[in-house]
C-alpha positions in Angstrom: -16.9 -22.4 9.2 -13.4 -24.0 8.4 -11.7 -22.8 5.2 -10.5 -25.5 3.3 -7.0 -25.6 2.4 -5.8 -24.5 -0.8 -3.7 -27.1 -2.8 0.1 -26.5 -3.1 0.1 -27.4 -6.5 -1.7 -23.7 -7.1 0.2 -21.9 -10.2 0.0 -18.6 -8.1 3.5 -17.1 -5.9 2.1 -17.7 -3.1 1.3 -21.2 -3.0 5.2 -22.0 -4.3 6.4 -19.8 -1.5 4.3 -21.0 1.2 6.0 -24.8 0.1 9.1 -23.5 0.1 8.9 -21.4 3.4 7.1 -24.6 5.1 10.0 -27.4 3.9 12.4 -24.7 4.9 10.8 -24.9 8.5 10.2 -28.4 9.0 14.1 -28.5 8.1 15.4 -25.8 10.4 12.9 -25.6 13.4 10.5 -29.2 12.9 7.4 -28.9 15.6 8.0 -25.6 15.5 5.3 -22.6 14.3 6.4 -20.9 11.0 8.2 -17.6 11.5 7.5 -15.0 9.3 8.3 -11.3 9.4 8.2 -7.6 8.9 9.9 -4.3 9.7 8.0 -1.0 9.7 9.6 2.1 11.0 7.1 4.9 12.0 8.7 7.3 11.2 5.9 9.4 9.4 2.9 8.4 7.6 3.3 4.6 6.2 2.8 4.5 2.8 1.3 1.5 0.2 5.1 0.7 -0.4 5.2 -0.1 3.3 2.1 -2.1 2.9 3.9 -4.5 0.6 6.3 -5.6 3.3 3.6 -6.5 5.4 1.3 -7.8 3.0 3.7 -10.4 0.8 4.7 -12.2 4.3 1.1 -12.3 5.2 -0.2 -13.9 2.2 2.3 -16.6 2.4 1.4 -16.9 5.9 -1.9 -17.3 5.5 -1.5 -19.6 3.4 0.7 -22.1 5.5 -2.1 -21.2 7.6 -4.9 -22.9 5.6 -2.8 -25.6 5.2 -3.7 -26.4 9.1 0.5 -25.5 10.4 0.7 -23.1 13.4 2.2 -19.7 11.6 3.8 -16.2 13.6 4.0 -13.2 11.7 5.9 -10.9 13.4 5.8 -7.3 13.2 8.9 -6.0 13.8 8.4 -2.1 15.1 11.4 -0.3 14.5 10.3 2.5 17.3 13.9 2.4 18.5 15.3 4.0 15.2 16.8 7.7 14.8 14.4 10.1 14.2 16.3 11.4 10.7 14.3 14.2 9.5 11.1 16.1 9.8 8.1 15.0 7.1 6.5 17.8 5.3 3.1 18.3 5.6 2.2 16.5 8.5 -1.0 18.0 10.8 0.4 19.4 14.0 3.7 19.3 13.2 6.5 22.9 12.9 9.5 23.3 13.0 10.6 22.8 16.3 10.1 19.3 15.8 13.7 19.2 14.2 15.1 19.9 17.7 14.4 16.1 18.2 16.2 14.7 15.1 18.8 11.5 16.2 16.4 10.5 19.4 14.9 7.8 18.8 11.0 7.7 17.4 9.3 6.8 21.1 11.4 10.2 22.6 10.2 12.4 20.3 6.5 13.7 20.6 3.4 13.0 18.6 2.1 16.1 16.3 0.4 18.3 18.6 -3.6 17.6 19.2 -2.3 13.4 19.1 -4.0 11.4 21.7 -1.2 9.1 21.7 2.3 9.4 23.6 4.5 9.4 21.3 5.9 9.9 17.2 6.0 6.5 16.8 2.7 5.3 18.5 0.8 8.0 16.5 2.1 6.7 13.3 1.6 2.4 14.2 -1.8 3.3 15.4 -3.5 4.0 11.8 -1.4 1.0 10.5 -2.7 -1.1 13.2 -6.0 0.2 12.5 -5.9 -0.6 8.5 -4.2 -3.9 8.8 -6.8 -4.9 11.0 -9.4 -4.1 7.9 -7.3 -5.9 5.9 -7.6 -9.2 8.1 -3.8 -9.4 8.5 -3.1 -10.9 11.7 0.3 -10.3 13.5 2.4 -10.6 16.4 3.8 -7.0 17.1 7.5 -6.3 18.4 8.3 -2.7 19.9 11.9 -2.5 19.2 12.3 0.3 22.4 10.7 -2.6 24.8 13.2 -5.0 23.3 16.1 -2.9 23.7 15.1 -0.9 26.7 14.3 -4.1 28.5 18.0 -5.5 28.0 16.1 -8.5 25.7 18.7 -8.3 23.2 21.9 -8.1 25.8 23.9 -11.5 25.2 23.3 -10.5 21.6 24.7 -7.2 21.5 27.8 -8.3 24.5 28.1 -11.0 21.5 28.4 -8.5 18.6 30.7 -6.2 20.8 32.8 -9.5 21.2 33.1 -10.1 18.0 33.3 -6.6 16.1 36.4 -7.3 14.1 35.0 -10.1 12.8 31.9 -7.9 11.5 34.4 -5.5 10.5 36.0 -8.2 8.7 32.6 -8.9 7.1 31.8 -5.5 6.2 35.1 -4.5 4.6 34.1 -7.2 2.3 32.2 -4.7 0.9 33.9 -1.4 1.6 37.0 -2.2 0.1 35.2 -3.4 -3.5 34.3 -0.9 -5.9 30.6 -2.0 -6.6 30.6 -1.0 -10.3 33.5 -2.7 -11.2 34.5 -5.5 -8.7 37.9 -4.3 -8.4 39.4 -3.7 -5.2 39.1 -0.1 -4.0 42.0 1.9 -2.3 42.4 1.6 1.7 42.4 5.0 3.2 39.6 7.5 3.6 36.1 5.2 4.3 34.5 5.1 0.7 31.4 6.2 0.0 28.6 3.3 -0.2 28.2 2.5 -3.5 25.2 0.7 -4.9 23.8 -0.6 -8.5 21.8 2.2 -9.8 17.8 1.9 -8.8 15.5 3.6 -9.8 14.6 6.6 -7.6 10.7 5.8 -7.2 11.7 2.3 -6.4 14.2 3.4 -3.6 11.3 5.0 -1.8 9.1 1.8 -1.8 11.2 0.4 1.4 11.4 3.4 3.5 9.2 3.6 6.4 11.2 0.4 7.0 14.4 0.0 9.2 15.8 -1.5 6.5 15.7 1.9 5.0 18.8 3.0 7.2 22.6 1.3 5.9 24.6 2.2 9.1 27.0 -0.5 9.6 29.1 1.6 12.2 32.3 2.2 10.6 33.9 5.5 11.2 34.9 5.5 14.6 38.0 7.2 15.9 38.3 4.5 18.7 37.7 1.4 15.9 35.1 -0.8 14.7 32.0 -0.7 17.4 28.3 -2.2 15.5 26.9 -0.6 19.2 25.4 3.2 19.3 24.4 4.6 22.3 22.0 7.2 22.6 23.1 10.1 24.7 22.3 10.2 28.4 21.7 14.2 28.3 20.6 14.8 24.7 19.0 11.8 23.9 20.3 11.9 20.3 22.3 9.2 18.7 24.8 11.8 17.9 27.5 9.5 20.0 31.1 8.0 19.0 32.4 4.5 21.3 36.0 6.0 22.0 36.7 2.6 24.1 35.1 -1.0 25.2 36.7 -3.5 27.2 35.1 -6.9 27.0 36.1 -8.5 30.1 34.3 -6.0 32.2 31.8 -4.6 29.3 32.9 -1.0 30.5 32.2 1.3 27.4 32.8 4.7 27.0 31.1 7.4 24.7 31.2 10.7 23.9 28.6 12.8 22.3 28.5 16.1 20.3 26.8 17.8 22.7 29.6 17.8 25.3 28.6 14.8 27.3 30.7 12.1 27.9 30.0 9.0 29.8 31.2 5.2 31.2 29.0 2.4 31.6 29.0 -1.0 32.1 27.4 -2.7 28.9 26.2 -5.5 30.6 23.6 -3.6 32.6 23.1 -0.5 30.4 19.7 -0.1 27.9 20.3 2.9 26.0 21.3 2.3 22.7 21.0 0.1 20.0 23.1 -2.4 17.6 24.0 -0.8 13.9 21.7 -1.8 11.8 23.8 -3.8 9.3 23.8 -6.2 12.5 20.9 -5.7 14.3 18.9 -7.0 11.1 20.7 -10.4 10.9 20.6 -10.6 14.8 16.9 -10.7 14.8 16.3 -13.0 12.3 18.9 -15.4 14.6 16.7 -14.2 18.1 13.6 -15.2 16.4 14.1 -17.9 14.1 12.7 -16.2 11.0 11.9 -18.3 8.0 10.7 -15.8 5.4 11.1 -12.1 5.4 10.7 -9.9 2.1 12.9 -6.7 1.5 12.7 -3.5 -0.8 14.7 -3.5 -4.3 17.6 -1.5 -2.4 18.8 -4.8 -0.9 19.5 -6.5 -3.8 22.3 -4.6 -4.8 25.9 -5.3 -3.1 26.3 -4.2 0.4 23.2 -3.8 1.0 21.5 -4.9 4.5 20.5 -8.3 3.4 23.2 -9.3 1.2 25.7 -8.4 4.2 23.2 -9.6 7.0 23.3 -13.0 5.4 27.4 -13.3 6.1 27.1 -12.2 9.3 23.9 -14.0 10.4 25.9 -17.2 9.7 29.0 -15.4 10.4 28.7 -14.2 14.1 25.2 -15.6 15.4 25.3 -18.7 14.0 21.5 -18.7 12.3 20.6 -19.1 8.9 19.3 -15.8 6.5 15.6 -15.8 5.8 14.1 -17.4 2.7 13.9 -13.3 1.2 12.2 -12.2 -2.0 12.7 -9.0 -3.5 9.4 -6.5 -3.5 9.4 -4.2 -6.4 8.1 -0.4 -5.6 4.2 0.9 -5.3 2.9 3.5 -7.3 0.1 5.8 -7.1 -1.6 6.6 -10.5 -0.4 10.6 -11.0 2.1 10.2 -8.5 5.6 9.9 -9.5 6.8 7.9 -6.5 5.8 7.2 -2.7 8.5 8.5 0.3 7.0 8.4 4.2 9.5 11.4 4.8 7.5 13.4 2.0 3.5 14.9 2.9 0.4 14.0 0.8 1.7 10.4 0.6 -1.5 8.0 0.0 -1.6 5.4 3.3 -3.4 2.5 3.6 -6.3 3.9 5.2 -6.4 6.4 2.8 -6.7 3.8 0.6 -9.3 1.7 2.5 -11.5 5.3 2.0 -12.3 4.6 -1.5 -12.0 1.0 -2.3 -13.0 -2.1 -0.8 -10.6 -4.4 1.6 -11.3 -7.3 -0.4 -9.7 -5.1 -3.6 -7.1 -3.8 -1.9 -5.7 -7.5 -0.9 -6.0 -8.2 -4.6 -3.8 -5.9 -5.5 -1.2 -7.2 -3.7 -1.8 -10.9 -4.1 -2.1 -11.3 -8.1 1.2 -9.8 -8.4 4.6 -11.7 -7.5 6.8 -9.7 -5.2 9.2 -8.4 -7.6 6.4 -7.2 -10.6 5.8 -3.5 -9.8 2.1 -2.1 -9.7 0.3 1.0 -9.6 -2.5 1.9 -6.7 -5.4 4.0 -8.1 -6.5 6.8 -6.5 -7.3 8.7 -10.1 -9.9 7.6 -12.7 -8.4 4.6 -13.3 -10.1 3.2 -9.6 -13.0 2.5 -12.3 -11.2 0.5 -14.4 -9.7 -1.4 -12.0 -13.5 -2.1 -10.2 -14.9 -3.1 -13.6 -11.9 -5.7 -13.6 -12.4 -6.9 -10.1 -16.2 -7.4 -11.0 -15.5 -9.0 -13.6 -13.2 -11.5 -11.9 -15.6 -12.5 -9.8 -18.0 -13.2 -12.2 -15.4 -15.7 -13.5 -14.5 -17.3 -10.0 -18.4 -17.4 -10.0 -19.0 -19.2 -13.2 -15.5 -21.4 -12.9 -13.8 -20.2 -15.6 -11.3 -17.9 -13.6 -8.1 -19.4 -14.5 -6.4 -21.3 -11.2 -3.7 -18.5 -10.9 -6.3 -15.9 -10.9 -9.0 -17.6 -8.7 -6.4 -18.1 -6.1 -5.3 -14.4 -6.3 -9.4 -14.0 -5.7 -9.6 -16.2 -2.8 -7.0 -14.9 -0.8 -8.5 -11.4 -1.5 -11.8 -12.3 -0.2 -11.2 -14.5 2.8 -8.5 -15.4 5.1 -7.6 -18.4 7.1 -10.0 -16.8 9.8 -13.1 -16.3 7.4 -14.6 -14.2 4.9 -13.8 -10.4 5.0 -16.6 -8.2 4.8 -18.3 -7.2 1.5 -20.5 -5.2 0.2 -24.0 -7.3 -0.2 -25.0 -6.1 -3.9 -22.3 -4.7 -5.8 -23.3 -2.5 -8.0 -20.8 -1.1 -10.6 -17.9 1.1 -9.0 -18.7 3.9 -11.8 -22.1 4.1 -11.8 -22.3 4.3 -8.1 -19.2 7.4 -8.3 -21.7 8.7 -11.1 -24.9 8.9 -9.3 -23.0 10.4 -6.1 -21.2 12.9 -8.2 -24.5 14.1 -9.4 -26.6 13.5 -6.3 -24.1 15.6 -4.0 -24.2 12.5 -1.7 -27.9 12.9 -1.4 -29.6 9.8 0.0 -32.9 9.6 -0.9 -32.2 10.6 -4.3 -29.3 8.1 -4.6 -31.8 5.7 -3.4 -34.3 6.3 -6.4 -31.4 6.2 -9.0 -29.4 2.7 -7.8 -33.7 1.6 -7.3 -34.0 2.3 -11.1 -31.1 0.8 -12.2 -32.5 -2.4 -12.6 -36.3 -2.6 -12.6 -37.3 -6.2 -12.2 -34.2 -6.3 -9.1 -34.6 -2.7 -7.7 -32.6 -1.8 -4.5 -34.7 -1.6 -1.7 -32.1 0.1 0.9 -28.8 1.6 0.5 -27.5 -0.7 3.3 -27.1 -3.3 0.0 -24.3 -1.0 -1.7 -22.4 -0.2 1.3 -19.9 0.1 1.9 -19.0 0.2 -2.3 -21.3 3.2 -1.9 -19.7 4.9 0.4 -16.1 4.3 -1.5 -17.6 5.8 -4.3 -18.7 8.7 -2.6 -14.8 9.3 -0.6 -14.0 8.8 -4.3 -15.7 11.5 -5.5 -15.3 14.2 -2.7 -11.6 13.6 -2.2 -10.2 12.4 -5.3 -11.9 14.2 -7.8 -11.2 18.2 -8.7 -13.9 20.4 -8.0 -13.5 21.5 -11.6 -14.1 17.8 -13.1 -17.6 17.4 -10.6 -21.1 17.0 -12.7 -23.0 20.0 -12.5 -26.4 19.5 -14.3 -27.8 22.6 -16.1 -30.8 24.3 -13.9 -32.5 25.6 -17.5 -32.4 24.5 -20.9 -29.7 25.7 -23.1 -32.0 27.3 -25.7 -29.3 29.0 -27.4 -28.1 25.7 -28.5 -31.7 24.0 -29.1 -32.5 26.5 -31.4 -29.4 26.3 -33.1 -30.4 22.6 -34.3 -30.9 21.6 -37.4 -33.0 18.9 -38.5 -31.2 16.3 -38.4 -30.5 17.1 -34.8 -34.0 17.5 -33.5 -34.4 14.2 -34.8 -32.5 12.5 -32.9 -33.7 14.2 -29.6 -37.0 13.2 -30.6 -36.1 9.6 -30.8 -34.4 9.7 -27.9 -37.5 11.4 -25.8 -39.8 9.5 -27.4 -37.9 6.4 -26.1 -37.2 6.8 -22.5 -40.5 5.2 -21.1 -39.8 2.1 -22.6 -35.8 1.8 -21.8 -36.1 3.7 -18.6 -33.6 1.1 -16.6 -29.7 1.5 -17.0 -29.6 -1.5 -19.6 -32.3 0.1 -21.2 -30.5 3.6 -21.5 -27.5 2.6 -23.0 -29.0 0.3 -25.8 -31.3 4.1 -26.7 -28.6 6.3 -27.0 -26.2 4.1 -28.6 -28.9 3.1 -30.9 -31.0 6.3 -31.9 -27.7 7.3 -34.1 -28.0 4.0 -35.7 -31.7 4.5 -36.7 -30.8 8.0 -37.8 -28.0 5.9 -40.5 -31.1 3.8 -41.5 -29.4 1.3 -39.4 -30.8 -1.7 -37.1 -30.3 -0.7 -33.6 -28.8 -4.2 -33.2 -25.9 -3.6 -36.0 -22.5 -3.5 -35.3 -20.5 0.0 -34.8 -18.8 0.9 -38.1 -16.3 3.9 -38.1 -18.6 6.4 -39.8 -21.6 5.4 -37.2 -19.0 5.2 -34.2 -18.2 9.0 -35.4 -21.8 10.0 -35.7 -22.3 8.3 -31.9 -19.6 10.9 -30.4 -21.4 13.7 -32.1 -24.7 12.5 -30.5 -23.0 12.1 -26.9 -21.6 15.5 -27.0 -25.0 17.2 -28.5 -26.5 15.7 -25.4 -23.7 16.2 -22.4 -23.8 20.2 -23.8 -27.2 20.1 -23.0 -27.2 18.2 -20.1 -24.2 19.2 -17.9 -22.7 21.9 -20.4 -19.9 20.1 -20.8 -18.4 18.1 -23.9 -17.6 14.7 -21.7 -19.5 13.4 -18.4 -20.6 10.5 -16.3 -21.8 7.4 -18.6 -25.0 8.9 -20.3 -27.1 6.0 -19.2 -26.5 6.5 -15.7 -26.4 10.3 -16.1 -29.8 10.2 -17.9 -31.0 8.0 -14.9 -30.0 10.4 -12.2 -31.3 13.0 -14.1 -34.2 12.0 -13.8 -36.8 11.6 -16.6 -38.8 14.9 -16.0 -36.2 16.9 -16.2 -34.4 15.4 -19.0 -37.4 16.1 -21.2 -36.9 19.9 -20.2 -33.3 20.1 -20.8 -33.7 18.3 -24.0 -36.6 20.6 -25.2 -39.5 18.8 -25.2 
């Protein structure tokens, strides 16, 4: 079934970027598809800050997409970059593997027991994998086939022709102090100076090229933007001593002894710096829009510099380029791909829906910072999504926020998959916290939960159910799990007082008739309002909301012996009544 194109006039980003991206490419490029684009190094893991590079470009895409215009989103693969240090904590990986460091990612091998051939194809394969979850559809570029094919050769013969010009461009920047403006002394190359970032939102563009600022300078023979990679080491660990442009003859030396001449014009082994390589793609492929990290805001950076020399030297025009703002992880102080135990998208796609996951990304503009829960707050954030879509259901979502919800749920190509009755995110991590996982006795619970709709089949909750459960087994301390008591605490039961044996009485007494989740909670938030000579409709008052807590605690002591839990309704549920009667006395 066609999906039926959004209006423009939407409130939400990416409506007003998709109008600006598609004016912008009527203007530069008219009959032309849409270029859009994104860089992702693999250089280890790729983390949630990676996914927003992919992610802002795609929403945007897809919705010039549903507008009916012919859209390419590029993947940029930066395979061809140094390998610049070895990531902790990676599976099948010593090291030895710093033997490899300045070859580039496709020379250096995969962690031992890999199936695939290299670093950089082991690390793009689980990408590939979750975007395709995500319904982001994409046109992948391997960087090594474009430079190791001699795609990019007028480009870089162009650059080498015209280095003091980059130079030119570049010493723009190297000769200003960025703090002050001023001009800096000529001599020794200054250190690259940038406006303070924060360090957390540093990290949220690397595992992109745009995470490297070479610009070349520092040669002993002059200005070269071109690096070769060493013919007998591999490594990048190379100086241009000389380059003559009428014949393209270059020569190189390399730390490791070698030295060697080649003729430009038919030699594949190296690369353009990447302070020119950026702006040269986005003149080779006619990119409209193309997001970047916070780190290119400041002066000097990659994209400030690449749109000088994009207009500069290869005569295109800079991409229309928002700034993204860096991706947390609630309890984790900040995201790095060079760093182990980073959270990935598919690590992500473990314990939350697809659908979600998109929304996260697509209710915030680029450059607001968010959070990604993989703590307790994953409930939160369900209860939110749920009740979004009760809204969107109802009409009353508000446009910005029922657009944020449509682009989380379908894309250009169709709806994503969801789960077919969605059953509250914490009462399903409840039930398979204190099920172990169990089937048939997660069945009888989720069956209970509502009476006059049960579940008939745990098909209906998946996959939310099985989210829940990755939830609980891999998020959640062992110390923190639901254990329910095997006995009855009769230490505690008999050290009741009246008042206390009441209320367990009303509470027994009442499970029969509220034995359904809605049921449960209006009994035990109501059996300390009859105890106050209360109504069990009246509204909480401080004193009764005190008396409540008391209640809860009485009953998760005897329950799980603990003072907090799972949501007693749906603790009482999995319980089961039976045996609730016996821990509670009866």
């Amino acid at each position: 079934m066609p999906i039926v194109a959004q209006s423009s006039t939407e409130t939400d980003w990416v409506s007003r970027f998709a109008d600006e991206v598609i004016t912008e490419s009527e203007r530069r490029a008219p009959g032309k598809p849409v270029v859009v684009a994104s860089g992702l190094s693999p250089s280890g893991p790729i983390h949630m800050g990676n996914l927003r590079e992919v992610m802002t470009p795609h929403l945007v895409a897809d919705e010039i997409r549903r507008r009916g215009h012919q859209v390419r989103h590029l993947i940029s693969w930066d395979d061809y970059d140094r390998y610049r240090k070895v990531p902790a904590g990676i599976p099948g990986v010593d090291a030895s593997w710093a033997d490899h460091i300045g070859k580039p990612l496709t020379s250096v091998p995969a962690p031992a027991g890999s199936p695939h051939s290299n670093w950089a194809e082991h690390f793009k394969a689980a990408m590939i994998e979750s975007m395709g979850e995500l319904g982001v559809e994409f046109d992948g570029i391997s960087q090594t086939e474009m430079y190791t094919s001699g795609a990019y050769r007028e480009q870089i013969l162009h650059a080498m022709r015209h280095r003091g010009d980059i130079d030119a461009i570049l010493d723009r920047y190297r000769t200003k102090d960025k703090a002050t403006g001023q001009p800096k002394a000529k001599g020794k190359p200054q250190q690259k100076q940038q406006k303070p970032v924060d360090e957390a939102e540093l990290a949220a563009a690397e595992g992109s090229g745009a995470a490297s600022e070479d610009d070349g300078s520092g040669g002993v023979g002059g200005y070269f933007p071109y690096k070769p990679y060493c013919g007998r080491c591999e490594r990048d660990l190379t100086t241009v001593t000389a380059y003559d442009d009428e014949t393209t003859e270059l020569t190189y030396t390399c730390v490791c002894g070698h030295s060697e001449t080649v003729l430009l014009r038919e030699f594949n082994r190296g690369k353009l710096v990447w302070k020119v390589d950026w702006p040269m793609r986005w003149a080779y492929e006619g990119v409209i829009f193309e997001p970047s990290g916070v780190d290119h805001s400041s002066p000097g950076s990659s994209f400030v510099v690449g749109g000088q020399i994009v207009r500069e030297i290869f005569d295109g025009v800079q991409p229309i380029g928002p700034m993204y703002a860096f991706v947390g992880i609630s309890g984790m102080a900040k995201m790095s791909s060079s760093k182990g135990g980073v959270p990935t998208p598919a690590d992500a796609l473990k314990i939350m829906e697809a659908p979600l996951l998109r929304w996260l990304y697509a209710r915030r503009r680029p450059n607001q910072s968010f959070k990604v829960a993989f703590d307790q707050e994953i409930q939160r954030l369900y209860d939110e999504w749920d009740k979004l879509e009760a809204k969107v259901a109802d009409g009353s979502a508000l446009p910005a926020d029922a657009a944020a919800h449509s682009r989380a749920v379908r894309t250009a190509a169709g709806e994503l998959p969801r789960t077919p009755r969605p059953l509250p995110y914490r009462t399903l991590a409840s039930v398979v916290d204190i099920t172990a996982g169990h089937d048939e006795q997660t069945l009888r619970i989720l069956s209970e939960l509502d009476p006059a709709n049960p579940l008939t089949s745990l098909a209906e909750a998946r996959p939310r159910l099985d989210c829940a459960e990755n939830w609980i087994t891999t998020q959640v301390p062992a110390e923190a799990r639901t254990i329910v008591r095997d006995e009855p605490d009769t230490e505690l039961l008999g050290s009741l007082g009246d008042e206390g044996r009441e209320a367990l009485r009303l509470l027994l007494e009442g499970l029969d008739t509220h034995w359904s989740l809605d049921g449960l909670t209006t009994l035990v938030y109501g059996v300390p309002k009859i105890m106050a000579g209360l109504d069990p409709e009246a509204k909480p008052t401080p004193e009764l909301k005190t008396a409540q807590r008391s209640f809860f605690v009485l009953l998760y002591r005897l329950l799980v012996s603990r003072d907090t839990g799972p949501r007693l309704p749906t603790l009482l549920l999995a319980v089961g009544a039976d045996r609730v009667r016996k821990l509670l006395g009866a």
